[in-house]
Structures are given as structure tokens and as C-alpha cells.
N, C-alpha and C positions, 0 to 999 in steps of 0.2 A: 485336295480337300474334298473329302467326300458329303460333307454337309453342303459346301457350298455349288456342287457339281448338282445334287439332287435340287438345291432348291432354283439352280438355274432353269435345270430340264423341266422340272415338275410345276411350279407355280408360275403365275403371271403377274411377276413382280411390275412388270409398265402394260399399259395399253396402250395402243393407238388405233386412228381410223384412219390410212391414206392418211397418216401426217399430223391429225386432227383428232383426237379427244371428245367423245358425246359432251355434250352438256345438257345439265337439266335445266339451267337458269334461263329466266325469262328472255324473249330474241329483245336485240339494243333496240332502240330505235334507231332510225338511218341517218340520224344527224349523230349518233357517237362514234366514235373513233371504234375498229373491232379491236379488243383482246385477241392477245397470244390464248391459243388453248389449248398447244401440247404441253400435258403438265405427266402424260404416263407414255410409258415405251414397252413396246408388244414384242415377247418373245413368238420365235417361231415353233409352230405346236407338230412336235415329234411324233411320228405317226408312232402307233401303240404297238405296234410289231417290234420296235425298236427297243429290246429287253436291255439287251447290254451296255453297260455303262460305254464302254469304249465308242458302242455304235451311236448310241444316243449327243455323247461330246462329240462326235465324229459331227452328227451332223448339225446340232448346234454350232458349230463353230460356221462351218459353211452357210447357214440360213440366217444368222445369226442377225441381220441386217433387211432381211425382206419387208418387212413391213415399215421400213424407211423412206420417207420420199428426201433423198439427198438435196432435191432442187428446193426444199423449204426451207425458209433462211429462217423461220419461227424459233426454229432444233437450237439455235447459238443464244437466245435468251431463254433458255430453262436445263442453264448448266445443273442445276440438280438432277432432271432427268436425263439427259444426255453423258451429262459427265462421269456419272452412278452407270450408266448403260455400259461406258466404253472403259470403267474399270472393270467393270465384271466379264465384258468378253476378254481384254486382257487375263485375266486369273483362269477363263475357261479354255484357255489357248495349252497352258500349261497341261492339260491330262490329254490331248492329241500329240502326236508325232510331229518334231521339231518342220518336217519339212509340209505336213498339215497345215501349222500353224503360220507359215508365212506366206501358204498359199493364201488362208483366209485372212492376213493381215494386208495383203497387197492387194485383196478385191475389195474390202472393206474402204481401203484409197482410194483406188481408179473410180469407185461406185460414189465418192467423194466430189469428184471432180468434176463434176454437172454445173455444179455453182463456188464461182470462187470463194464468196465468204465462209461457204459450208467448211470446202477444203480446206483453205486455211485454221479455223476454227478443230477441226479434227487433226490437222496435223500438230496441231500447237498443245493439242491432248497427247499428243507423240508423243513429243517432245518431253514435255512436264512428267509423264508416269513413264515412256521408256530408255528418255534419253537422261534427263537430270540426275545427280550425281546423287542429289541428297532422298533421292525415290526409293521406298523400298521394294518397289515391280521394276526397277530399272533392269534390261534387257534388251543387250545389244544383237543380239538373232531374232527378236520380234522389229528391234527399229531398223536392221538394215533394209526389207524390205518396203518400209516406209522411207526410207532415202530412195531406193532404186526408183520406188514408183512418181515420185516428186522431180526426183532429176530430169525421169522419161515424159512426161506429163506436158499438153500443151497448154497447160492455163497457167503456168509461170512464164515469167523471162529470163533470161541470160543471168541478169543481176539475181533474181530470185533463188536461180540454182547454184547458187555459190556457195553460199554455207550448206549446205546438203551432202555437195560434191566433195567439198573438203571433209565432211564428219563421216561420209562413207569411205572414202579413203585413208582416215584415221582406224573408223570399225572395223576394215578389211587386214588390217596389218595384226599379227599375233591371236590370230582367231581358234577357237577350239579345235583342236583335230589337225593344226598346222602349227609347225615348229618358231619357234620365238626368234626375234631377230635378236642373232649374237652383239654383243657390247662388251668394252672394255672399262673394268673399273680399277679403282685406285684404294689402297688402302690409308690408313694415318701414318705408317710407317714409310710411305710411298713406291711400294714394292706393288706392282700389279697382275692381272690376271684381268679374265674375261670369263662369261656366263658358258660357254661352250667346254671350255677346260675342267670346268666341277665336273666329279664323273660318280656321284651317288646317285641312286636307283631315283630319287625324289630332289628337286629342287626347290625352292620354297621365296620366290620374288617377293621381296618388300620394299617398296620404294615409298619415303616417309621423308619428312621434313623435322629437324630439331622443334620442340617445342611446341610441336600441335599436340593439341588435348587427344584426338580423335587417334592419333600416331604411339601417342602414350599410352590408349587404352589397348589399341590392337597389341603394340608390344605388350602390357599385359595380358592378355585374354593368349597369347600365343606362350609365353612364360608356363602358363597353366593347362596347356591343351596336352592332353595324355598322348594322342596319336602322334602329334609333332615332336614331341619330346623322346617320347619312345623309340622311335625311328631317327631321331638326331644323336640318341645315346649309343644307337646301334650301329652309326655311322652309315646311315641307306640314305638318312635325308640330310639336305643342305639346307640353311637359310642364310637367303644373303641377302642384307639389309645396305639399300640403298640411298644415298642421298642424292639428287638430281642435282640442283643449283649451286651456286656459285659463294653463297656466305660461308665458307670453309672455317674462320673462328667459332661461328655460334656453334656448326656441326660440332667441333672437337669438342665445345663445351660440355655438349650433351652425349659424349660416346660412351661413357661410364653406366647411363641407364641401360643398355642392350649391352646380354651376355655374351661373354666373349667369347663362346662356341659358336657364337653366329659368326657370318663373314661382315665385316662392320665398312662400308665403303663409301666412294663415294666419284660421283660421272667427273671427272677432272676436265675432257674438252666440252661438256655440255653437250657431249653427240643426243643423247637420248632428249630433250628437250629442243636444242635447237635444230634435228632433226624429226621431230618428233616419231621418234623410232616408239617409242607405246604412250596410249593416252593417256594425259595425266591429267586430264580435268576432274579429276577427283583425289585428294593427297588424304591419308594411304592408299593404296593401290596395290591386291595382291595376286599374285599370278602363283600355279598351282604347276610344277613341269615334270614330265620322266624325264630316264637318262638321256632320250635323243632329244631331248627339249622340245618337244613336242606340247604344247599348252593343254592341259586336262583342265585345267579352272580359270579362268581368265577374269579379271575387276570383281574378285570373290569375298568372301568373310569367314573368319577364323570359324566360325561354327559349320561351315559345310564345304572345307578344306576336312575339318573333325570328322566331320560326316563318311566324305568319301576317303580317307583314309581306313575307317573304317570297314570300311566294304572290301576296299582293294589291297592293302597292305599286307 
């Protein structure tokens, strides 16, 4: 987003002073309580040499945090400002190179971790815009670096690093650029196969539950998608439509909505759940594969599946 890139680099959407905010208002007297005064957050000012967009995000991302003081625990009561701050470097992360961005996402943490409320408070901004299901910035290559750094970290405990440990070790299984873990599924007619036997140029993972709205819309939006379709007509692409769990009646009831060119199935030992062999803390969930199964899209959306079909087909 080239609007939003220019107004990152170019205006001083927050201010700060060392943490602190000028104010014009008269000084309290010493019998009141002082006011929070960070109410604005200070971009760092791009030296003017710095023509190119590429160079300019480049170094935005890196600086992006200097006029922070991490140790002010102020920063956690004016989530407006703060919160506004750590969406937008979020969004700025995107027009740097994937391994840029988690540099500057894992110094953004460490530089956290001066004060535990701080950190906490930032990581829990993780969580909520990179980890939560229902996020539209959700991104699991910006949040693995936010586990690794919290695992590695001495201001938690033992207890603390446990859920971290576990959701990086969930993130780390079927990741872009590495091959999907093979599984075995079942059909209704109970004749089976496994995700490695499909042998079209595109695989197309849907893993959906009977009856969810959200399951019903993706199978629409997929019914309708020209690239998917086209390449399912042509026999390059597969979709094989999954069901995880164990209510095997409600499933049959609803097999009649999804077309029968799909592959209509469903995990018979619960390996993929009770293994948790891919994440499913978000139902649908759709994985994008080549022929070596290889993950190209991973916890993706019909519209940029669409996309890069597009490009690469």
C-alpha cells in the first residue's frame, strides 16, 4: 500500500519526547496526582538521501522504535497511541523482505523486554493482530519470531514459556517453502488414500467442518473462483475437502453441498487433530500445495489462492 507507506515515511503521525509528550497546560500543583502524557508516538525521520521507497521502508522498519523508551510502563495506558503505532509497523513490515521483517520484529521484542509489563503488553498486541484467527494482519512469519524471542527471553518463567513453545511448534510444522505432512484420509464410501498419492500439478487443502457459516461461504467463494475451477476442469488442480473430527453423521448430512469433483473426506483416526499434524485453530483452513507438496499458501483465503494462481498457473 503505497498510500499507507508514504504516509508512514513522510508525516509525524505520533510524537514523543523520551517517552513524554510537550504539554502546554499549566504545571499541577505537587499535591496532584501527575497525568499520563504520552498521548502521540514519534516516527523516526529518514534521512533525505533516502529517495527509494524500498530504502526508505527499509529503514523505517529498523528505526521504527527509537524514540521509545521501552522501560515506560505510561506506553500500556494509551493503547490508542500505542496500539495505532504497532498496527502500522505491522503493515510497514510487509513492503521489506520477509527475512527484514523478522529481523525488525524480534528487536522490536528483545527492546521490549526491559520492563515486564511493557513486554507483556506488546506481546499480547502479537498475539491479538498476528496470532488470532479472526485478524485480518494475522501472520504466522511475522509471529514466529515473536515466540522465538519470548521463549529465549529471561523475564518469563518455565510456566510462561509454555504456551509460546507449543504455538511455535505448531507454526513451525507445514510452513511456506516446506512440504506438508502426508495424512491419510477416508472417503463416504470408505475406500481411502492419502494427501501424497494426489498427483496434480496443484493441490487445494480444505479442512471445514459441516455447518459452519464461515465453511459454507469459502465453499462458495471457491465454487466461483475462475483460477480454481479452471485448473480443476483441466485436471492440474485437486481439492480435497476435509473434515477433521469425529461427528461422522452430521458430516454425511452435509456432503451433498460440495461438488463432487472435489475429493469429499474425512481424518477417520483423528491423526491430524489428535496429532496436531496442521493448525486448526481457525476452521476453514486452507493450504495452497504443488505436486511435491510443498506448501505455496499456507492459513490462506480464496481471494489470494485467486491471486496467485494467477500469476503462476
Amino acid at each position: 500500500m503505497i498510500s499507507l507507506l508514504t504516509a508512514l515515511c513522510a508525516l509525524p503521525l505520533f510524537a514523543c519526547n523520551g517517552g513524554k509528550a510537550p504539554s502546554t497546560a499549566p504545571a499541577q500543583a505537587k499535591s496532584e496526582v501527575r497525568q499520563d502524557t504520552i498521548t502521540v508516538f514519534t516516527l523516526p525521520e529518514i534521512p533525505p538521501m533516502m529517495t527509494a521507497p524500498e530504502l526508505r521502508a527499509d529503514f523505517l522498519v529498523r528505526h521504527y522504535w527509537d524514540n521509545v523508551n521501552f522501560a515506560d510502563t505510561n506506553y500500556i495506558h494509551h493503547p490508542a497511541v500505542t496500539e495505532q503505532a504497532w498496527v502500522d509497523f505491522c503493515n510497514v513490515l510487509n513492503h521489506v523482505p520477509l527475512k527484514t521483517a523478522q529481523e525488525a520484529m524480534r528487536s522490536a521484542i528483545e527492546r521490549a523486554s526491559v520492563n515486564k509489563k511493557v513486554f507483556d503488553y506488546i506481546t499480547d498486541l502479537a498475539d491479538k493482530y498476528l496470532y488470532d484467527p479472526n485478524s485480518p494482519m494475522r501472520n504466522e512469519e511475522f509471529y514466529i519470531p515473536v515466540l522465538e524471542t519470548m521463549i529465549a527471553s529471561q523475564i518469563l518463567d518455565k510456566v510462561e514459556k509454555i504456551r509460546p513453545t507449543a504455538r511455535l511448534e505448531l507454526a513451525k510444522k507445514n510452513r511456506i517453502g516446506t512440504k506438508a505432512l502426508d495424512f491419510t484420509y477416508t472417503l463416504a464410501s470408505g475406500a481411502q488414500g492419502s494427501l501424497y498419492q494426489i498427483k496434480t500439478e496443484y493441490v487445494l487443502l480444505f479442512i471445514n467442518n459441516p455447518g459452519c457459516h464461515a465453511c459454507s461461504e469459502t465453499t462458495r467463494e471457491l465454487n466461483s473462483a475462475l483460477n480454481v475451477n479452471g485448473l480443476l476442469n483441466e485436471k492440474r488442480l485437486t481439492v480435497l475437502s476435509l473434515y477433521p473430527d469425529e461427528e461422522l453423521e452430521e458430516w454425511r448430512k452435509h456432503l451433498n453441498e460440495f461438488p463432487q469433483k472435489w475429493i469429499n473426506a474425512y481424518d477417520k483416526e483423528l491423526i491430524i487433530k489428535e496429532r496436531q499434524l496442521y493448525d486448526l485453530k481457525a476452521i476453514p483452513t486452507l493450504y495452497l500445495l504443488d505436486k511435491e507438496k510443498k506448501v505455496l499458501l499456507k492459513d490462506t483465503t480464496v481471494k489470494a489462492i485467486e491471486e496467485y494462481l494467477s500469476i503462476y498457473k
